[in-house]
PyMOL Python script that loads the backbone (N, CA, C, O; Angstrom):
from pymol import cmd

cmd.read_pdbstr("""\
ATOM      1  N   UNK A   1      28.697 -26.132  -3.866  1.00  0.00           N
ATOM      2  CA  UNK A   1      28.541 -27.487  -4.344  1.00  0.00           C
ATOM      3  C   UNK A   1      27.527 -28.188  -3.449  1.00  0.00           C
ATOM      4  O   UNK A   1      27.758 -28.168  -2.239  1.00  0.00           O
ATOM      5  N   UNK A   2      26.693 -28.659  -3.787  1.00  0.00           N
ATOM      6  CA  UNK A   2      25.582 -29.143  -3.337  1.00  0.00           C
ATOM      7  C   UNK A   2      26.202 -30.800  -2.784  1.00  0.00           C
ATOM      8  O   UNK A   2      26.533 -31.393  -3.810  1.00  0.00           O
ATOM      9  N   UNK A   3      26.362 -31.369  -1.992  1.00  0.00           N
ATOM     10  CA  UNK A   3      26.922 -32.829  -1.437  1.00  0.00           C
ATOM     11  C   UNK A   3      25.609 -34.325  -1.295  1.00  0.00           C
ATOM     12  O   UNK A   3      25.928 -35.511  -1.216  1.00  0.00           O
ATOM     13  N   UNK A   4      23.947 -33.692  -1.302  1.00  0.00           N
ATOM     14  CA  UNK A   4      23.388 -34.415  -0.964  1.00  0.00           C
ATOM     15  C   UNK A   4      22.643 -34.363  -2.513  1.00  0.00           C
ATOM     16  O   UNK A   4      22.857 -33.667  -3.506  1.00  0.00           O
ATOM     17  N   UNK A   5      21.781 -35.322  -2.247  1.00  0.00           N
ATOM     18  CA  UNK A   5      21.065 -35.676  -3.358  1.00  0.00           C
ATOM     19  C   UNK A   5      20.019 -34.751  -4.180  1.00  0.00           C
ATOM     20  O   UNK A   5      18.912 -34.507  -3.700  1.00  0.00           O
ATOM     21  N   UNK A   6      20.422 -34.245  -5.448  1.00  0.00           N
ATOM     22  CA  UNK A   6      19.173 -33.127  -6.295  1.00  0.00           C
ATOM     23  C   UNK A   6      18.553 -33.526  -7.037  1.00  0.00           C
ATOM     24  O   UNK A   6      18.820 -34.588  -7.599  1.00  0.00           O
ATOM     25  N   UNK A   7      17.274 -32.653  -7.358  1.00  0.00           N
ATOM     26  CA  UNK A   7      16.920 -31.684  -7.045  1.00  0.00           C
ATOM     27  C   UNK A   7      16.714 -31.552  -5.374  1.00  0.00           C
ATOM     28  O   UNK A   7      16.960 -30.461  -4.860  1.00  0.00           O
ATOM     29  N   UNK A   8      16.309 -32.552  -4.627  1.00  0.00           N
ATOM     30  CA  UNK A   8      15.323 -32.412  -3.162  1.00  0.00           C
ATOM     31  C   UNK A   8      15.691 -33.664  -2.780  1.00  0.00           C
ATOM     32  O   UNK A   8      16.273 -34.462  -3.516  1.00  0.00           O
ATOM     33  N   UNK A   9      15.251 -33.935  -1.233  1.00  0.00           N
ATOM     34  CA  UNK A   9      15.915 -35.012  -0.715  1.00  0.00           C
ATOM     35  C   UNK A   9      14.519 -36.041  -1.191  1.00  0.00           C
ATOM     36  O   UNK A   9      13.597 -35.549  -1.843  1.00  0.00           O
ATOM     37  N   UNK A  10      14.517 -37.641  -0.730  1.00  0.00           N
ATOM     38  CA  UNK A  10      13.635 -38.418  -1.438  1.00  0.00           C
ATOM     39  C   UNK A  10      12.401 -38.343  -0.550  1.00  0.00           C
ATOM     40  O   UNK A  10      12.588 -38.466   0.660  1.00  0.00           O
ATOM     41  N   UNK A  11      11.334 -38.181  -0.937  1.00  0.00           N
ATOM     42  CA  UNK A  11      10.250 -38.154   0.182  1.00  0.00           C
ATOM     43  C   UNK A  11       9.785 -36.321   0.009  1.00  0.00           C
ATOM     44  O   UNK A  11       8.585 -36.067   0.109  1.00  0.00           O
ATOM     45  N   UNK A  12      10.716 -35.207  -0.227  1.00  0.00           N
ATOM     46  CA  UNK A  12      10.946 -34.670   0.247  1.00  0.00           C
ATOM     47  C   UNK A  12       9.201 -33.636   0.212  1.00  0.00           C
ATOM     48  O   UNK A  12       9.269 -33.464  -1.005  1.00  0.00           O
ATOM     49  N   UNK A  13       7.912 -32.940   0.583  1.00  0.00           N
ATOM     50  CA  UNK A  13       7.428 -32.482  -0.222  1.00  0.00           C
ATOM     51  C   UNK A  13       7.497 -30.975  -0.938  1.00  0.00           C
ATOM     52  O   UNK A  13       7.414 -29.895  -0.354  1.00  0.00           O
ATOM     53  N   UNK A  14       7.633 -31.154  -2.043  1.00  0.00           N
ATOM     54  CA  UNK A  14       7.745 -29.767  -2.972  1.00  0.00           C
ATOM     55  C   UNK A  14       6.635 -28.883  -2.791  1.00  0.00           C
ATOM     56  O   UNK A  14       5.541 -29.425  -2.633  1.00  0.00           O
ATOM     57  N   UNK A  15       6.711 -27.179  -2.780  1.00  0.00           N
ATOM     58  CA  UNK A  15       5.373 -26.449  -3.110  1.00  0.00           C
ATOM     59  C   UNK A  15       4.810 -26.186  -1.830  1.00  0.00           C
ATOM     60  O   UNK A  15       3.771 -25.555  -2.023  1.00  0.00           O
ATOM     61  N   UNK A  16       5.031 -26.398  -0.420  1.00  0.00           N
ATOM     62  CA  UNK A  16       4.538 -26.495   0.426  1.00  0.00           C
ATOM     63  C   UNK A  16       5.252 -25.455   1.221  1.00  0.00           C
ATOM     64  O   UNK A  16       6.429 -25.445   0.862  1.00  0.00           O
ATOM     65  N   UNK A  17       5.061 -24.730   1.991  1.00  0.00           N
ATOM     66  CA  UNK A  17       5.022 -23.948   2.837  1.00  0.00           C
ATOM     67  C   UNK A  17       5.069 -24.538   4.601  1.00  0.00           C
ATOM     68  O   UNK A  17       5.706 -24.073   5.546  1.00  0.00           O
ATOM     69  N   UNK A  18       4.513 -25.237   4.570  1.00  0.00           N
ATOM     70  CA  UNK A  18       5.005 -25.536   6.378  1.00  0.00           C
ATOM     71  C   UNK A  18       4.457 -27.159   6.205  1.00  0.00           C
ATOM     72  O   UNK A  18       3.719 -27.598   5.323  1.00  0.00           O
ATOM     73  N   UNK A  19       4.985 -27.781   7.181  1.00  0.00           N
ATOM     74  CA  UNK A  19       4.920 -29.420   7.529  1.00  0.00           C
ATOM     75  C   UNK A  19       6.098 -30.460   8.128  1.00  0.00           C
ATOM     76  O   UNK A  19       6.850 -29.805   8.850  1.00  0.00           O
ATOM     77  N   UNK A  20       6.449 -31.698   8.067  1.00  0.00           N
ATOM     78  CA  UNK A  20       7.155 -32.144   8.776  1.00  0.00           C
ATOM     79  C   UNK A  20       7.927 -33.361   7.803  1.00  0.00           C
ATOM     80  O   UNK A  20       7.213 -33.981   7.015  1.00  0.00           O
ATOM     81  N   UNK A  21       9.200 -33.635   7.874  1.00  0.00           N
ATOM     82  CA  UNK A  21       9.844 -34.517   7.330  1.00  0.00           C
ATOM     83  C   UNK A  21      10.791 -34.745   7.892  1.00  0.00           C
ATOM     84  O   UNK A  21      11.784 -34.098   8.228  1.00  0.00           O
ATOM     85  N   UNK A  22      10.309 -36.158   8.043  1.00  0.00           N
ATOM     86  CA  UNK A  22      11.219 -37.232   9.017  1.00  0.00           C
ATOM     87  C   UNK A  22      12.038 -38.259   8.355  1.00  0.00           C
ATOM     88  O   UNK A  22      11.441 -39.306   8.100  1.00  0.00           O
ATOM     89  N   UNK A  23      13.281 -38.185   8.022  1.00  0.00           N
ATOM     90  CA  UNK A  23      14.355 -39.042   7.252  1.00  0.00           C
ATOM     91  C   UNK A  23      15.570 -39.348   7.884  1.00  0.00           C
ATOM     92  O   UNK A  23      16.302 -38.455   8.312  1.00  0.00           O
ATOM     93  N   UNK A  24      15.877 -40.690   7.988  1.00  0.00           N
ATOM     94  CA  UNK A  24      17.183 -40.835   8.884  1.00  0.00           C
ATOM     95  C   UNK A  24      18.258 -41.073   7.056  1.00  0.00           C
ATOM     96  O   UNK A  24      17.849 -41.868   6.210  1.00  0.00           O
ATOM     97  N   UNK A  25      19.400 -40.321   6.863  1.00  0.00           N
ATOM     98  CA  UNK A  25      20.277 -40.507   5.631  1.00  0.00           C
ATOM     99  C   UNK A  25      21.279 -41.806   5.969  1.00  0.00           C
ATOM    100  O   UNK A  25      21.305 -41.936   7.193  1.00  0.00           O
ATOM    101  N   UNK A  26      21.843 -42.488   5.522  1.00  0.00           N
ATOM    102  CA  UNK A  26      22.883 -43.339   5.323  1.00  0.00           C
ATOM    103  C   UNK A  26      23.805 -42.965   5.012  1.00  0.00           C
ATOM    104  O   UNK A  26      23.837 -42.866   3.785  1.00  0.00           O
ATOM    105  N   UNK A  27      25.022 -42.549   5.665  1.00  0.00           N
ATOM    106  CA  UNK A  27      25.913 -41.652   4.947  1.00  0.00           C
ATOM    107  C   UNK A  27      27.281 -42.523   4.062  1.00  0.00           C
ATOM    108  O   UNK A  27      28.316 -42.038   3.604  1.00  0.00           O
ATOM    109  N   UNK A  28      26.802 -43.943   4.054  1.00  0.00           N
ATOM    110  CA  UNK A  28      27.402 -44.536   3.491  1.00  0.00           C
ATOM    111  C   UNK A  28      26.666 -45.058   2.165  1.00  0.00           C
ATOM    112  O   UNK A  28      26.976 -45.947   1.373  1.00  0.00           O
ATOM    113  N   UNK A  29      25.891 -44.430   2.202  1.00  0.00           N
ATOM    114  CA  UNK A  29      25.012 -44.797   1.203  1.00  0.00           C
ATOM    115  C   UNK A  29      25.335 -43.862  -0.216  1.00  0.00           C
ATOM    116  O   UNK A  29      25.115 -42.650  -0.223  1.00  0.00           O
ATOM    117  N   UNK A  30      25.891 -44.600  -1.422  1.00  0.00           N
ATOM    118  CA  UNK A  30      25.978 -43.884  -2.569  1.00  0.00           C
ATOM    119  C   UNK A  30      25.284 -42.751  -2.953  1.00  0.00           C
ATOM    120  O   UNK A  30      25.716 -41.722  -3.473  1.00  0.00           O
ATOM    121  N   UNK A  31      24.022 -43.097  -2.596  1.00  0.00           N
ATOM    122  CA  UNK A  31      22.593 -42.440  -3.190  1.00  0.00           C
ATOM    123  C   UNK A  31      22.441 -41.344  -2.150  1.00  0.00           C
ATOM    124  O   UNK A  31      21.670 -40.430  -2.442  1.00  0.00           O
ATOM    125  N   UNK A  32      22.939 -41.312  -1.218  1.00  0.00           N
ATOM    126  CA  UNK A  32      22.401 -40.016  -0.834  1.00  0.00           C
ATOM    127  C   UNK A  32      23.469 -38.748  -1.460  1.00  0.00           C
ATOM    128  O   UNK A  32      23.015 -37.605  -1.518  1.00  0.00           O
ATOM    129  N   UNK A  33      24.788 -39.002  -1.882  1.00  0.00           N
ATOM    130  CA  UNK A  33      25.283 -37.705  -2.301  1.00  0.00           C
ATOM    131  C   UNK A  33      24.834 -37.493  -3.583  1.00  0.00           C
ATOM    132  O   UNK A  33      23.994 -38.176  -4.170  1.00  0.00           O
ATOM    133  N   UNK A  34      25.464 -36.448  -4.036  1.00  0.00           N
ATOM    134  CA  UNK A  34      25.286 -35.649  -5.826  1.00  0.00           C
ATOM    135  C   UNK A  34      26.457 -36.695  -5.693  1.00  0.00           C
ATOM    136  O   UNK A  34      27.194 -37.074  -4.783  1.00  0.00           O
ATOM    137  N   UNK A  35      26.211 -37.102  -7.577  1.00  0.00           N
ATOM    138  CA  UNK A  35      27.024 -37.503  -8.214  1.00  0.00           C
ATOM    139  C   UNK A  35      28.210 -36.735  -8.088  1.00  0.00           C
ATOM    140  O   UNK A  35      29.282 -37.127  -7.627  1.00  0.00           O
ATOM    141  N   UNK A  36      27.861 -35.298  -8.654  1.00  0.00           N
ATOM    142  CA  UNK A  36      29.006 -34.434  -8.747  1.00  0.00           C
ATOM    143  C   UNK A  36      29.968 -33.919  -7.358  1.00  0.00           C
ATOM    144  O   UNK A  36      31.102 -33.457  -7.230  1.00  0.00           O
ATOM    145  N   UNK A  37      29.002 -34.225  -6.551  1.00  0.00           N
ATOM    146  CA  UNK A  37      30.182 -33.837  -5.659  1.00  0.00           C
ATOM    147  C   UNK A  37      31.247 -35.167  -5.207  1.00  0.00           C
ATOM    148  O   UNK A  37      32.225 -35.005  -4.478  1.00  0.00           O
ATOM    149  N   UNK A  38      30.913 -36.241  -5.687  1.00  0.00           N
ATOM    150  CA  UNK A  38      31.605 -36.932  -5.533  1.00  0.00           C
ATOM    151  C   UNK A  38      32.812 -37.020  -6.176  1.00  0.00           C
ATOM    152  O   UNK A  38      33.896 -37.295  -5.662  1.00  0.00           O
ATOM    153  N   UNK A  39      32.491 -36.688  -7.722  1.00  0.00           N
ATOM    154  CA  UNK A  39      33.181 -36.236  -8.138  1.00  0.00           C
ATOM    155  C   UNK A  39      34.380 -35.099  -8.596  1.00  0.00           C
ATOM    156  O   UNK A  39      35.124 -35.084  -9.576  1.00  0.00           O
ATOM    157  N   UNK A  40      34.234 -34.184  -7.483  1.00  0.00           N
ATOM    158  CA  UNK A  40      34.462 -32.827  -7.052  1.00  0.00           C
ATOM    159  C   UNK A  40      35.808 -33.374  -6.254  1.00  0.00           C
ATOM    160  O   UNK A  40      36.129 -34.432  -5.712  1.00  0.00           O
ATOM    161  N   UNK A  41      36.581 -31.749  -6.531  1.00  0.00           N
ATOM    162  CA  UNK A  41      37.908 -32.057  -5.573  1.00  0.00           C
ATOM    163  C   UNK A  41      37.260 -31.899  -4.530  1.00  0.00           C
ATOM    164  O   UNK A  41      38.133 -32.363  -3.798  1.00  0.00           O
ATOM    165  N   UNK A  42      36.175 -31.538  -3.595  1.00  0.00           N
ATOM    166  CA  UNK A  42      35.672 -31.463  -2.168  1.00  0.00           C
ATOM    167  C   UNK A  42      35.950 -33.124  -1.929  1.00  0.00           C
ATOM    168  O   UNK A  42      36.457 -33.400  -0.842  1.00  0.00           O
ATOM    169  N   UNK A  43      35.710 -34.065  -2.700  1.00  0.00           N
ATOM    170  CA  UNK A  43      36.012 -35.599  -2.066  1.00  0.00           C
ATOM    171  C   UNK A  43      37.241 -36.341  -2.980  1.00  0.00           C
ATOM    172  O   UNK A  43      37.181 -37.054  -3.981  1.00  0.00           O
ATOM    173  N   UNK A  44      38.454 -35.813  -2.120  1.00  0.00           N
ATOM    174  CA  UNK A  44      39.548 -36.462  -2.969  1.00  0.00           C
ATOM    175  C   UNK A  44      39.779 -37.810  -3.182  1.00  0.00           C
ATOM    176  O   UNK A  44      40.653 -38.225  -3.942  1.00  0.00           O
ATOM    177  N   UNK A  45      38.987 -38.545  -2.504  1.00  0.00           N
ATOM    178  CA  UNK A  45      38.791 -39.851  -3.112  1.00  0.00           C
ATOM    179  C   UNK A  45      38.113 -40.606  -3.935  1.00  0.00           C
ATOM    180  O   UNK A  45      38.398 -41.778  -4.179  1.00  0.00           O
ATOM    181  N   UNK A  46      36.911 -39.805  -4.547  1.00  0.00           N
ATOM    182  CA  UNK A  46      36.069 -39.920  -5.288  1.00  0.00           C
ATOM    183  C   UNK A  46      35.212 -41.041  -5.319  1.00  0.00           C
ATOM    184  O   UNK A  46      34.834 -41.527  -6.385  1.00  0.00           O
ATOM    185  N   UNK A  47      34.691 -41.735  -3.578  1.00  0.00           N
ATOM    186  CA  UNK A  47      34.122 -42.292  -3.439  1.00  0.00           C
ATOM    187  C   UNK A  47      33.459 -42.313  -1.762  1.00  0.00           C
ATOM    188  O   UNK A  47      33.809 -41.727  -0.738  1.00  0.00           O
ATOM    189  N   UNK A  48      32.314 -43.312  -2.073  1.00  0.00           N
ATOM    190  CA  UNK A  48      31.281 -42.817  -0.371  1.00  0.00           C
ATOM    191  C   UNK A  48      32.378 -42.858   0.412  1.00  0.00           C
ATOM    192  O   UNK A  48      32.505 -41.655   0.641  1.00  0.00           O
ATOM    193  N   UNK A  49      33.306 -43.416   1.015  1.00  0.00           N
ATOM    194  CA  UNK A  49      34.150 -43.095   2.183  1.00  0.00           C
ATOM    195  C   UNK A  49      34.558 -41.170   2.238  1.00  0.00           C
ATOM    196  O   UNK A  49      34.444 -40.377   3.173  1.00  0.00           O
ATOM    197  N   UNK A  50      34.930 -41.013   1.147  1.00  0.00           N
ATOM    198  CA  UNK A  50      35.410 -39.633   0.958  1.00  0.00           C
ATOM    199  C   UNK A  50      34.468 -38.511   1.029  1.00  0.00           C
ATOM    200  O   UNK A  50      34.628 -37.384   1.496  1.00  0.00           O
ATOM    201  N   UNK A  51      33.292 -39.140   0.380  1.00  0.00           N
ATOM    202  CA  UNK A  51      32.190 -37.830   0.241  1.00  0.00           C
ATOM    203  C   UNK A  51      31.698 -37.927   1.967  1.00  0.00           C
ATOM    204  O   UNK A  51      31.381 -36.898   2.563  1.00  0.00           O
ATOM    205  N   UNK A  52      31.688 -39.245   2.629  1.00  0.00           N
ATOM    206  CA  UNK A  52      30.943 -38.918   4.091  1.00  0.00           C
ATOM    207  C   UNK A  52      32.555 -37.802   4.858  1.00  0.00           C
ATOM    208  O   UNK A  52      32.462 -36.675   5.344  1.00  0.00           O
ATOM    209  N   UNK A  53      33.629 -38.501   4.728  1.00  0.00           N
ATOM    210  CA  UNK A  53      34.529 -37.513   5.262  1.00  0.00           C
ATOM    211  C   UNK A  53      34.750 -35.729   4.989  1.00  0.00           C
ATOM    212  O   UNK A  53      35.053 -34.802   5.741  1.00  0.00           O
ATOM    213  N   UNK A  54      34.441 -35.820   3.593  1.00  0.00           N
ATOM    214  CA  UNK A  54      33.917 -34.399   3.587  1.00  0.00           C
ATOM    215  C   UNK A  54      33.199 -33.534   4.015  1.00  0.00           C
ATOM    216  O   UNK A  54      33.375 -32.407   4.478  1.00  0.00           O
ATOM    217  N   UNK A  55      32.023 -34.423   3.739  1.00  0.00           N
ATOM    218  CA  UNK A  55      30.741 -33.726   4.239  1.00  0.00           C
ATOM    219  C   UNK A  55      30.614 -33.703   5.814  1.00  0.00           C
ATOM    220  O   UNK A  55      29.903 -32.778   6.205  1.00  0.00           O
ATOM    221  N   UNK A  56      31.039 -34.353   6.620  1.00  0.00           N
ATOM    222  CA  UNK A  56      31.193 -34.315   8.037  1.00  0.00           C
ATOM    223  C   UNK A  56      32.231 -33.473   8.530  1.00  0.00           C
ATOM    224  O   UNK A  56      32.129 -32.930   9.629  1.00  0.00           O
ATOM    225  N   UNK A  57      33.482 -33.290   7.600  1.00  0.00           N
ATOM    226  CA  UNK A  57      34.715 -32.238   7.998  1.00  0.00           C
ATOM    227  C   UNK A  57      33.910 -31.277   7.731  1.00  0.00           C
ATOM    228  O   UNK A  57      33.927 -30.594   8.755  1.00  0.00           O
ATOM    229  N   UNK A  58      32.956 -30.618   6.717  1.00  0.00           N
ATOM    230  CA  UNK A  58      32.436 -29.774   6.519  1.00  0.00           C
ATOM    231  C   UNK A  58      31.918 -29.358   7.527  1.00  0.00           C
ATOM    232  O   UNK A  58      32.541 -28.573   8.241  1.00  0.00           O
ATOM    233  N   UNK A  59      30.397 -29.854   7.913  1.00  0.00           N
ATOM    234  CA  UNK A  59      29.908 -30.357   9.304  1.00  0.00           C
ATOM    235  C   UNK A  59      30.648 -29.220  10.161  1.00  0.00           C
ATOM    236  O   UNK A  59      30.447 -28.020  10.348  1.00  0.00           O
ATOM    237  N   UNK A  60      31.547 -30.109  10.572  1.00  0.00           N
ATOM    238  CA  UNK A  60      32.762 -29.664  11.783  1.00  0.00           C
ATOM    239  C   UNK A  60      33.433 -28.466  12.190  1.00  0.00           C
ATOM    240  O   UNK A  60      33.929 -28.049  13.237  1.00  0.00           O
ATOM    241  N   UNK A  61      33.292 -28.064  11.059  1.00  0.00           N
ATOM    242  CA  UNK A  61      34.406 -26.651  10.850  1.00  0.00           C
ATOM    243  C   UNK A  61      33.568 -25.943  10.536  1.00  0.00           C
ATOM    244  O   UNK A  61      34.188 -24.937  10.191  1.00  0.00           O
ATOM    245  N   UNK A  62      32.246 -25.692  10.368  1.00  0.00           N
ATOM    246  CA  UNK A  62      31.293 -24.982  10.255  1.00  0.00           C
ATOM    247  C   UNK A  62      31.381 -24.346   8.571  1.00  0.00           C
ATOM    248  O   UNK A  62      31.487 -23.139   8.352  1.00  0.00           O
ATOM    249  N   UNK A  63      31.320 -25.303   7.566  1.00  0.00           N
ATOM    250  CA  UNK A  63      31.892 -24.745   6.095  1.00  0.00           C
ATOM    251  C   UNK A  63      30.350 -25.333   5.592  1.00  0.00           C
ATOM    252  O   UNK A  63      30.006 -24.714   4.585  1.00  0.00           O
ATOM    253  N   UNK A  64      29.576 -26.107   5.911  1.00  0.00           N
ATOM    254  CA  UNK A  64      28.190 -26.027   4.975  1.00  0.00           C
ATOM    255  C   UNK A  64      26.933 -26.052   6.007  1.00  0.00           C
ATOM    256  O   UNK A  64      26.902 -26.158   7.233  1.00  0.00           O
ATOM    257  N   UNK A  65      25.925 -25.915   5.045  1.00  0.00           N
ATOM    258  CA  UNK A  65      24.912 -25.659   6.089  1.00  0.00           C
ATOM    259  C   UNK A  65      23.644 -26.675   5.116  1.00  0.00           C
ATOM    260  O   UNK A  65      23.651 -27.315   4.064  1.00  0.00           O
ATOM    261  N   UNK A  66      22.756 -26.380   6.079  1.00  0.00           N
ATOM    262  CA  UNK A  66      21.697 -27.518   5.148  1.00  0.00           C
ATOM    263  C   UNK A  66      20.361 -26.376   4.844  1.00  0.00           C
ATOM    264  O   UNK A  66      19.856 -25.718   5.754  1.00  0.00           O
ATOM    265  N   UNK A  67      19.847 -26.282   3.173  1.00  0.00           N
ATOM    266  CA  UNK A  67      19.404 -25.589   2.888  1.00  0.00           C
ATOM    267  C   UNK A  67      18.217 -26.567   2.708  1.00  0.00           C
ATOM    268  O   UNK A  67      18.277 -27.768   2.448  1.00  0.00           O
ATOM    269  N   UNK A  68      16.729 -25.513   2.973  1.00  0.00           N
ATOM    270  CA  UNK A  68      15.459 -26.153   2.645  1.00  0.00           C
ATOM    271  C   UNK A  68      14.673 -25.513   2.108  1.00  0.00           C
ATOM    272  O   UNK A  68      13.583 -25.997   1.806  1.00  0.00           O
TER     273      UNK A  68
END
""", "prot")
cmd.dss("prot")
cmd.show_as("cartoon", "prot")
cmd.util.cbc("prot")
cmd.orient("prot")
């Protein structure tokens, strides 16, 4: 389940092969998760408090990783 925002993060550039991207996320910020994972039993509350607690328990316990 993908937790952050798809297809690509905002800014992000596509097609490219090497370079640099600098983004600080808001993790209270609606917009940075998938809809769906919000909606996902991964956030049993089905809202930003829940999806940042997920995604940081995730984090923690070593259960996701960040793909580029």
């Amino acid at each position: 389940m993908v937790a952050t925002t798809v297809p690509s993060f905002p800014g992000f550039p596509l097609g490219v092969t090497a370079g640099t991207y600098d983004q600080t996320f808001n993790l209270l910020d609606i917009g940075t998760y998938n809809p769906a994972f919000i909606a996902s039993a991964f956030d049993p509350t089905h809202d930003v408090l829940g999806a940042e607690a997920a995604l940081i328990n995730g984090i923690e316990n070593a259960e996701t990783y960040l793909n580029i």
